[in-house]
C-alpha positions in Angstrom: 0.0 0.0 0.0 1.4 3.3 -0.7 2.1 5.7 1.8 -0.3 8.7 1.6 2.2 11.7 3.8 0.2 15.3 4.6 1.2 18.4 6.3 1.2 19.5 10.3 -1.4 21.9 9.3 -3.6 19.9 7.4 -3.5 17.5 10.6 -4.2 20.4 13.0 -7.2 21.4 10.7 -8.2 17.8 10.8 -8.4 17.6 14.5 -9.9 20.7 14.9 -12.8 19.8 12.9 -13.4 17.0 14.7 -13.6 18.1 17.6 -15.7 21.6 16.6 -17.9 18.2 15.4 -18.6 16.7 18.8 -21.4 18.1 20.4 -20.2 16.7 24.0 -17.2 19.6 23.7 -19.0 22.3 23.0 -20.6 22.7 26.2 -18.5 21.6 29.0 -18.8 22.6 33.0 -15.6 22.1 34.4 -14.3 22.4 37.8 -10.4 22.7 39.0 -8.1 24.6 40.3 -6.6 27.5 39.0 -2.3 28.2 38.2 -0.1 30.2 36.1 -3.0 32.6 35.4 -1.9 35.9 33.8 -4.1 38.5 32.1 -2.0 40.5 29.0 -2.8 44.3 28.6 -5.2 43.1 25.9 -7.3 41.6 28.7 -7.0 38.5 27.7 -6.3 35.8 30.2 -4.3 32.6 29.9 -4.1 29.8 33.0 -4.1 26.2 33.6 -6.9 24.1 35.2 -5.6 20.9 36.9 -6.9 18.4 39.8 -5.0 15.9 41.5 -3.5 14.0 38.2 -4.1 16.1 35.0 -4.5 19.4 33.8 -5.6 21.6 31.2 -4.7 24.9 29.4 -7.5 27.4 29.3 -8.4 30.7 27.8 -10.6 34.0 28.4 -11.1 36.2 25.9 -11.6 39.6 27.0 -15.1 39.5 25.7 -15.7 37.1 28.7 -13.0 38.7 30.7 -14.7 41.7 31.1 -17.9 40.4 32.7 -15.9 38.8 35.7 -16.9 39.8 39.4 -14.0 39.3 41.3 -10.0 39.0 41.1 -8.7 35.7 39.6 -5.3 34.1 41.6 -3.7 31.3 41.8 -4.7 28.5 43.9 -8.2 29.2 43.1 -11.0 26.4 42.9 -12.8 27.7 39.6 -16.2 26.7 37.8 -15.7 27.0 34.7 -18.5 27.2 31.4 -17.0 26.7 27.9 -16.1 24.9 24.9 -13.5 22.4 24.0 -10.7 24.4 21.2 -7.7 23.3 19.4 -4.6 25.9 18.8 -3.0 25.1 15.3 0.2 26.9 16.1 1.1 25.8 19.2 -0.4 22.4 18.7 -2.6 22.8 21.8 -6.3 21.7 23.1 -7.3 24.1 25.4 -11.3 25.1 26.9 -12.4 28.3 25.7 -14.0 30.0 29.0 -16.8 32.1 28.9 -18.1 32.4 32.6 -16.4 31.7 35.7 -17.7 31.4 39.3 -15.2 30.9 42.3 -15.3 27.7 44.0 -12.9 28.0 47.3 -8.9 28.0 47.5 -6.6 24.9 46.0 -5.1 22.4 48.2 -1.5 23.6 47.1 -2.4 27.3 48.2 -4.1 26.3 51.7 -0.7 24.1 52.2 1.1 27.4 51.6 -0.7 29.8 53.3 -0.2 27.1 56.8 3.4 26.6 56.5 4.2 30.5 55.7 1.7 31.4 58.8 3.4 28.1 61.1 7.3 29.4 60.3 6.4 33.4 60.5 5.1 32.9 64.0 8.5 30.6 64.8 10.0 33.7 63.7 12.1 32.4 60.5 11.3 35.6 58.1 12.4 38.5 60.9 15.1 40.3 59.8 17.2 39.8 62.8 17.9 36.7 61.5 19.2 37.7 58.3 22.9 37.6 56.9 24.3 40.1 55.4 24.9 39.6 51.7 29.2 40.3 51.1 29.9 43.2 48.5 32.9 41.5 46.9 32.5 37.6 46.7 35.7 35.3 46.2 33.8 32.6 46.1 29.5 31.8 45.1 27.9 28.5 45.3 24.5 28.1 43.1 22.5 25.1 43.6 20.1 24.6 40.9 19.5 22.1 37.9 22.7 21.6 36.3 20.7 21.3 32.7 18.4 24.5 33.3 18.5 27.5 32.1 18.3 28.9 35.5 22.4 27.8 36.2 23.5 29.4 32.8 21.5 32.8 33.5 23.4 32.6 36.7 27.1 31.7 35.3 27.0 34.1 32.6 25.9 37.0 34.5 28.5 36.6 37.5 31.1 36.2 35.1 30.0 38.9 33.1 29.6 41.0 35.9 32.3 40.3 38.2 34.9 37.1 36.5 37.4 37.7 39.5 35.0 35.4 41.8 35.1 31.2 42.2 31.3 29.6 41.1 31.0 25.7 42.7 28.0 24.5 41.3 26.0 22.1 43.6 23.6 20.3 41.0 20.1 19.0 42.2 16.9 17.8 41.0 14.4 21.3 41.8 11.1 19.8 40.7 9.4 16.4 42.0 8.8 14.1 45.2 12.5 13.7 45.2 14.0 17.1 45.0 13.4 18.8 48.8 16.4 15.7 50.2 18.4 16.5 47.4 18.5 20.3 48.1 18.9 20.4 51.7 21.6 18.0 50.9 23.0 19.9 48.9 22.7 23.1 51.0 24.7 21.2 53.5 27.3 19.7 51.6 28.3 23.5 50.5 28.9 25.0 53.8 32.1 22.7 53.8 33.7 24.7 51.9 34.8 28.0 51.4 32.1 29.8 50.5 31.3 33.8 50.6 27.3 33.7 49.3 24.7 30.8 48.0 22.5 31.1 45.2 19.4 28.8 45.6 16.8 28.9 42.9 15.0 27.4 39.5 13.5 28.5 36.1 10.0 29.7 35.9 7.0 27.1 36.1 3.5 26.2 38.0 3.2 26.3 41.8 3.2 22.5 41.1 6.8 23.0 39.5 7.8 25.3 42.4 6.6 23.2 45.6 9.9 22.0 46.0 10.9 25.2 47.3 7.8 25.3 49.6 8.7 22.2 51.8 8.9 22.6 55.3 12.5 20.9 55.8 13.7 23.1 52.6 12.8 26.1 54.9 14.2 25.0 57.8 17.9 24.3 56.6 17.6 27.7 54.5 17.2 29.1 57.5 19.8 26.9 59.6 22.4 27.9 57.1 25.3 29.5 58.0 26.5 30.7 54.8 24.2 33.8 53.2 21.8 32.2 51.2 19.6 34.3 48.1 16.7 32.9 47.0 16.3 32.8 43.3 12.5 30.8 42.5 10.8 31.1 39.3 10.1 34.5 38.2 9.4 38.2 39.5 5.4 37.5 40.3 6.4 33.9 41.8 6.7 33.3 45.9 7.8 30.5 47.5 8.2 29.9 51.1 12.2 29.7 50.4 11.8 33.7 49.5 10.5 34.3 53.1 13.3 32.4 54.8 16.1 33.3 52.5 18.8 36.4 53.7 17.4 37.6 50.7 15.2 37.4 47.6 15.8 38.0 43.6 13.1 37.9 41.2 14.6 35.9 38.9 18.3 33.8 38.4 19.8 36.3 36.3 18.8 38.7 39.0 20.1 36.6 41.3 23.7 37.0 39.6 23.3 40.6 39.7 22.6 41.1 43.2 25.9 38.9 44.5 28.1 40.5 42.6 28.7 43.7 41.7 30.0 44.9 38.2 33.3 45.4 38.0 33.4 48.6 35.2 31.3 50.1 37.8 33.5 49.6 40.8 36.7 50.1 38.1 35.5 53.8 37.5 35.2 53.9 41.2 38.8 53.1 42.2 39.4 55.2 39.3 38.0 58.5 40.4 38.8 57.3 43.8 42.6 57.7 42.6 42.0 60.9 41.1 40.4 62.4 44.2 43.8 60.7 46.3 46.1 62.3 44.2 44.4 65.4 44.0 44.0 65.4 48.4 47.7 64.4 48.0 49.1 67.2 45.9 46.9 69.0 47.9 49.0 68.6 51.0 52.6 69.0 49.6 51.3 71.9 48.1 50.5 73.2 51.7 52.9 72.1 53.3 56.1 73.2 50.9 54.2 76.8 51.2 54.7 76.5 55.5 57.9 74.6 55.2 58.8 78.0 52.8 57.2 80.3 56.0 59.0 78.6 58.4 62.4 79.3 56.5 61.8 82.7 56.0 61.0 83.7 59.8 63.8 85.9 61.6 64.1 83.1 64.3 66.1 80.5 61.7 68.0 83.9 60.1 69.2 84.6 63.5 68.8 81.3 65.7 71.1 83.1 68.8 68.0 85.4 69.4 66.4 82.4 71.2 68.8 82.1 73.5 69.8 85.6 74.6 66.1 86.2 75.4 66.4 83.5 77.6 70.0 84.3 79.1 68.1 87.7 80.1 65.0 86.6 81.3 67.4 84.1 83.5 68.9 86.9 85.2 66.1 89.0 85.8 64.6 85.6 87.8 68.4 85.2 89.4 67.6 88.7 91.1 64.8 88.8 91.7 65.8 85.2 94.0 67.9 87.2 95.5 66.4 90.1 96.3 63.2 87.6 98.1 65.5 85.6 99.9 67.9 88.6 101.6 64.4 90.6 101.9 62.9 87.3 104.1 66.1 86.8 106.3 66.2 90.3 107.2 62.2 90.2 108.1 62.7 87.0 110.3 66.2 88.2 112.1 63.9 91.5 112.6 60.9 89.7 114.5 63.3 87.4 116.3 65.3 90.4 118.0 61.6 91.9 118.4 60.4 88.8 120.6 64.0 88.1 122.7 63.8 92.3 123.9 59.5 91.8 124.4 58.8 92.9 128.4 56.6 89.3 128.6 59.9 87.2 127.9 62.0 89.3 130.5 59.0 89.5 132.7 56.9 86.0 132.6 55.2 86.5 136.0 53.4 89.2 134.4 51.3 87.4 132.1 50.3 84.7 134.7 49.0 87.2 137.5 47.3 88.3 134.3 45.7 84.9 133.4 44.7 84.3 137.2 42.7 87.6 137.3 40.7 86.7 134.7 39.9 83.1 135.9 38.9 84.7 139.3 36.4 87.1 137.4 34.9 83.9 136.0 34.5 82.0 138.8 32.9 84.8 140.4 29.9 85.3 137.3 29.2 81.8 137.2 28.5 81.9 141.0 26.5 85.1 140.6 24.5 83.3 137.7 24.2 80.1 138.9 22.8 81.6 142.1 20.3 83.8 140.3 18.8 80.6 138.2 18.1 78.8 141.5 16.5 81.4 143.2 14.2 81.9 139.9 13.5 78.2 139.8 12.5 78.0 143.1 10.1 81.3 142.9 8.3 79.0 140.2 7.9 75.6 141.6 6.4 77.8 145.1 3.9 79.5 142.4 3.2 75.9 141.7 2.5 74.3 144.7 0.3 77.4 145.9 -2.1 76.9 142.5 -5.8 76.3 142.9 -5.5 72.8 140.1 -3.0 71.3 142.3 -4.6 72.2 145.4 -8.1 71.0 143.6 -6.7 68.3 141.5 -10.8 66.9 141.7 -11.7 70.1 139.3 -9.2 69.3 136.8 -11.6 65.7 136.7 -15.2 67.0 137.2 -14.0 69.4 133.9 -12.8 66.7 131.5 -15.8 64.2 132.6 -18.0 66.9 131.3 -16.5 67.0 128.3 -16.7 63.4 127.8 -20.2 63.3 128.7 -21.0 65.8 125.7 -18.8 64.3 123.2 -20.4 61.1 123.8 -23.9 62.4 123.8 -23.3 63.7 120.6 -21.8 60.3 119.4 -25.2 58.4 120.3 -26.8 61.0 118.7 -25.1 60.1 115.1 -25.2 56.3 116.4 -26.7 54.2 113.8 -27.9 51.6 115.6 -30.3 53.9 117.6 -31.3 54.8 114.1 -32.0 51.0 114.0 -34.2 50.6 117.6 -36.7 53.5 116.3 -37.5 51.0 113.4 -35.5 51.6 110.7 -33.2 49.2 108.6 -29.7 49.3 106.6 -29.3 48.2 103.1 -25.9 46.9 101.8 -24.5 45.7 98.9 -20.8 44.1 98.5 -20.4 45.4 101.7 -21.1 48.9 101.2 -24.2 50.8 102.4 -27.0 52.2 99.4 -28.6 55.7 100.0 -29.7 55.9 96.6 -32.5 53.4 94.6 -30.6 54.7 91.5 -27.3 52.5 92.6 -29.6 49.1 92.4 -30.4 47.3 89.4 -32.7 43.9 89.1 -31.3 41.2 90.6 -28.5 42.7 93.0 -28.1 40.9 96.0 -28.6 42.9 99.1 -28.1 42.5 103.0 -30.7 44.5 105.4 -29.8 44.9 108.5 -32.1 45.4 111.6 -31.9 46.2 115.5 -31.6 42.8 116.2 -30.3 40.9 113.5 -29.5 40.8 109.6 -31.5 39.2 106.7 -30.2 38.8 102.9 -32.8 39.7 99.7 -32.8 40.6 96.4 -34.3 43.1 93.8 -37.3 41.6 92.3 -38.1 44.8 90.2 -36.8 48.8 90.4 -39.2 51.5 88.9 
């Protein structure tokens, strides 16, 4: 039989005639959650449906996109109504949405939201914690796929950027069941050597494609690390929990490169006007300081250097007499009031000066006698007024007086007595121990003790108008 061959696009149209054919596609209610969705400035929106197993590509025409109620995000449980297309080009069956109605959150997205709320309250994404990224790396580990695009974006841009630095590259598997291990093995396997930063990160992809980076033990060693680590996931709109925990975040690999590195024409034109600005500060100073040293020369001192000298050889005499002069001036003072005190009448006459120092001890002795004679006499004047007084003579008046004044003071305390209040038929309210004047002060249902003359009862407000 002979082989009949046709083109791609003849199949294409084949298959999409056949399925514009069945009726079964051209209606279809689907339900599943929502990923990778992204609305273009045409308002047109692109996503992927999926369950547990499988997914599907879907599409929104702005037509449809227009009439939707609320924001569209990832991790979404959708309803969706539409029809089953095919995509020539691309080679792509996709469902053609026209409605949507929101159906509660993904599985993957509640899983996420958790773990980030568990390891923010544990403190993992405070900035205390964080390392400080070095300016001017000798050596960068990246652990990524080693057949990704992600390590290449990463290798060209640090050697492009700054070739002067080491990259050991610590391949591992980034997507799948298998690839958390691998990664925190390979996260500790690199802090055996000598490393100054550690790129950690992936290409672009689903949050499916990304979970890796959202384990829990991932997190953990991120954070355990003790080498800076920068977290380099998927692409500038993508977040992983790896992100939170990381020192710090790029928004994509190449980014990643930049931000560990700097650029080495930049930091060459900064050494190079930092060398113009030194020489400048340095001719600067031997300008200034050949001007003084030129000064200094020209000063009279260093023209005639014995002028130092002879000021000093003068102002040493002057200080030689002047010594002189206080010491001869001193002696004679002291040899003066030496001859004063051996001629003095008390030194040739000593008796003199005790007769006078027994005089005046005698006029002493005779005041304090006077004194002392005139406070004994007062003291006794007053203790005879004392003994002649009516109270001490009466001391029974002193009494009757106070126990009058007793006898008032506690008339007028029986007076104010409550409990006389009490015998003449009246009562005390209380409430937590304290005493109610007022109705206003009671609501329904307090709990009140009245107290009579003769004992106390407890009741309780029925009703308050």
């Amino acid at each position: 039989m002979k082989e009949e061959y046709i083109t791609v696009s003849q199949l294409t149209a084949h298959i999409k005639r056949t399925l514009a054919q069945d009726l079964e596609l051209k209606k279809v209610y689907l339900k599943g959650e929502v990923s990778n969705f992204k609305q273009y400035p045409s308002g047109h929106c692109y996503f992927t449906l999926k369950d547990e197993k499988n997914q599907i590509s879907a599409v929104m025409f702005y037509s449809s996109a227009r009439h939707l109620k609320f924001k569209v995000e990832n991790g979404m449980n959708l309803l969706v109504h539409g029809k089953i297309d095919f995509y020539p080009k691309q080679g792509k069956t996709q469902i053609r949405v026209f409605k949507i109605f929101e159906d509660g959150t993904g599985d993957l997205h509640i899983r996420f939201e958790q773990l980030k709320k568990k390891l923010k309250k544990e403190g993992l994404f405070e900035d205390e914690h964080k390392k400080a990224i070095p300016k001017y790396p000798n050596k960068i580990g990246v652990i990524t796929a080693s057949n990704g695009a992600a390590i290449k974006d990463i290798i060209s841009t640090i050697k492009r950027r700054w070739p002067f630095c080491e990259i050991l590259v610590f391949p591992t598997l980034v997507q799948g069941e298998e690839a958390p291990p691998k990664i925190v093995s390979q996260l500790r396997k690199s802090q055996k050597y000598d490393i100054d930063v550690i790129i950690l990160g992936r290409g672009g992809g689903s949050i499916e494609d990304l979970w890796a980076f959202n384990e829990e033990l991932v997190a953990r060693e991120i954070f355990h690390c003790k080498i800076p680590v920068v977290s380099a996931v998927g692409h500038e709109v993508d977040f992983t929990i790896a992100d939170f925990v990381a020192d710090d975040r790029a928004a994509t690999p190449t980014a990643a490169g930049e931000k560990v590195v700097p650029d080495y024409k930049n930091v060459k034109d900064d050494l190079e006007h930092l060398n113009i600005r030194l020489n400048k500060a340095v001719s600067n100073k031997l300008n200034y300081y050949t001007e003084r040293l030129i000064n200094i020369q020209k000063r009279s001192v260093f023209k005639n250097p014995e002028k130092i000298y002879q000021h000093r050889e003068m102002d040493l005499d002057f200080l030689k007499n002047r010594l002189n002069n206080s010491g001869n001036s001193l002696i004679n003072h002291k040899e003066n009031k030496l001859y004063s005190l051996k001629n003095s009448y008390i030194l040739k006459n000593p008796y003199v000066l005790i007769d006078k120092k027994q005089i005046q001890c005698e006029n002493l002795a005779r005041q304090i006698t006077y004194k002392s004679e005139n406070i004994t006499k007062d003291k006794e004047m007053k203790l005879t007024k004392i003994k002649e007084s009516y109270l001490i003579k009466n001391p029974n008046h002193i009494i009757n007086i106070k126990s009058q004044k007793f006898i008032k003071l506690f008339n007028k305390l029986e007076v104010l007595n409550p409990l006389s209040t009490l015998k003449r038929g009246y009562t005390l309210a209380k409430k937590d121990g304290h005493y109610i004047s007022k109705s206003k002060d009671l609501k329904k249902g307090d709990k009140l003790e009245i107290e009579f003359s003769d004992g106390k009862i407890n009741t309780e407000v029925l009703d308050k108008n």
